[in-house]
C-alpha positions in Angstrom: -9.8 1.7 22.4 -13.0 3.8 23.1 -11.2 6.8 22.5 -10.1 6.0 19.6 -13.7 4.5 18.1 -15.6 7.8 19.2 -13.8 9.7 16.3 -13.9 7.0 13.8 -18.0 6.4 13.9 -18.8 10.1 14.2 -17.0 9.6 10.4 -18.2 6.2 9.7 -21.6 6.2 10.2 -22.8 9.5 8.6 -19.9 8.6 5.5 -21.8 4.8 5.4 -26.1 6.5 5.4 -24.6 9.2 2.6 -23.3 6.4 0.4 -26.5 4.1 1.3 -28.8 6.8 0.1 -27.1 8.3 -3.0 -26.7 4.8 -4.5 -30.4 3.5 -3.2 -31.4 6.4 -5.1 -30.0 5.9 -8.4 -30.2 1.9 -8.1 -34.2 2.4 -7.5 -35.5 5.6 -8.9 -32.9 6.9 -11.9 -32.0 3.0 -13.4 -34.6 1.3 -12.4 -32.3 -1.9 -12.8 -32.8 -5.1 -10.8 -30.2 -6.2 -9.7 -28.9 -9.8 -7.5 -27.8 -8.4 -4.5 -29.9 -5.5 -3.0 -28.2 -2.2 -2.0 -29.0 -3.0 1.5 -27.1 -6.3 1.1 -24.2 -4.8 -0.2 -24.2 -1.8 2.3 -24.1 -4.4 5.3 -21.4 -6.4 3.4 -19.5 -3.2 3.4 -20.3 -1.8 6.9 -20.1 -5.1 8.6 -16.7 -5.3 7.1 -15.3 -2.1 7.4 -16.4 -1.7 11.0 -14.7 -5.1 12.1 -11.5 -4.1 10.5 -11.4 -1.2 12.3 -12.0 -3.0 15.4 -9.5 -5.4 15.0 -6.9 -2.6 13.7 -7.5 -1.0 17.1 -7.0 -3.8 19.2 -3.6 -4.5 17.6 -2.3 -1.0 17.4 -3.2 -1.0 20.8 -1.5 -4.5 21.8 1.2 -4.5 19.0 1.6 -1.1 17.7 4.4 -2.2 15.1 2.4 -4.7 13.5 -0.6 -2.8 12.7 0.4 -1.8 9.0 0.6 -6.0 8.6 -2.6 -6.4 10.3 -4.1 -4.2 8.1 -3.1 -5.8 4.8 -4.3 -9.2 6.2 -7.5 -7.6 6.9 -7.6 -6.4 3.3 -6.8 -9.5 1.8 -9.8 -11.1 4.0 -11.7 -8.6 3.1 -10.9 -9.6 -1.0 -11.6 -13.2 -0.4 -14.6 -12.3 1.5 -16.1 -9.9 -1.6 -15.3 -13.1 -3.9 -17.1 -15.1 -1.3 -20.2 -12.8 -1.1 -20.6 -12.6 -5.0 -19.8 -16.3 -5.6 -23.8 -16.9 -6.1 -24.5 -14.5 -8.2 -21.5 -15.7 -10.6 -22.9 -19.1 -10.8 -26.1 -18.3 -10.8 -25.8 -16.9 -14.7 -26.7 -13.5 -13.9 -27.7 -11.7 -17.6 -25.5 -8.7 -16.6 -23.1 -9.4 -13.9 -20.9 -6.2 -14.9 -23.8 -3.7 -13.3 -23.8 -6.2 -10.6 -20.4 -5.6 -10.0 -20.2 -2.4 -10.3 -22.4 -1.8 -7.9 -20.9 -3.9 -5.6 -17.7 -2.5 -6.0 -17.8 0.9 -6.3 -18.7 1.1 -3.1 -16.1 -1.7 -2.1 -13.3 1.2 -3.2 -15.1 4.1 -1.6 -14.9 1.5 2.3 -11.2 0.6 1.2 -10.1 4.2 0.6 -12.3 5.2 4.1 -10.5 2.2 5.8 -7.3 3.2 4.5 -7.6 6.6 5.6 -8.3 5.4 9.4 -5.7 3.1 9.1 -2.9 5.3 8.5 -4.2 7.9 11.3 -3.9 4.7 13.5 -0.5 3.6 12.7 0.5 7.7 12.9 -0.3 7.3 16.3 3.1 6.1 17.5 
């Protein structure tokens, strides 16, 4: 499995600090918005999350190499109903603008899901 990590966080981590800093810098110095959940919060939602899927999407290509498409779809659906889960307080909070809230949350949630995606297909390929 360490093989197969090396080349995925010589990717990950790099892809993850590009994102963190070109939304920081538009969240902070071009809107000036205020949002509810800082971009740090959201960026360890999404690394925290991305980098255990991976994890676990190793482990079963490596112990159950046909079922890793599955696994990957579960991990996606957990990976929903922890997003709803994470932005649950804001929603009953009565944010003024929970639309730039989400967006901010979420574009980023796409650009982790397409990465993940990516990675998940080289690791099913591998058979």
């Amino acid at each position: 499995m360490k093989a197969k990590l090396t080349p995925f966080l010589k990717i990950f981590i790099p892809f993850s600090i590009l994102l963190f800093v070109i939304q920081f810098s538009i969240v902070n110095y071009l809107l000036e918005i205020e949002f509810y959940y800082s971009t740090i919060a959201v960026y360890a939602f999404h690394v925290t999350a991305t980098f255990l899927i991976y994890l676990f999407l190793a482990f079963v290509q490596k112990s159950f190499s046909d079922k890793t498409g599955f696994a990957f779809m579960a991990c996606s659906l957990l990976k929903m109903l922890a997003a709803v889960l994470f932005l649950l307080p804001m929603m009953l909070n009565d944010v003024p603008n929970p639309f730039q809230d989400m967006i901010a949350f979420f574009i980023p949630y796409f650009l982790f899901l397409i990465f993940e995606t990516i990675y998940a297909v080289k690791l099913i390929n591998i058979n």
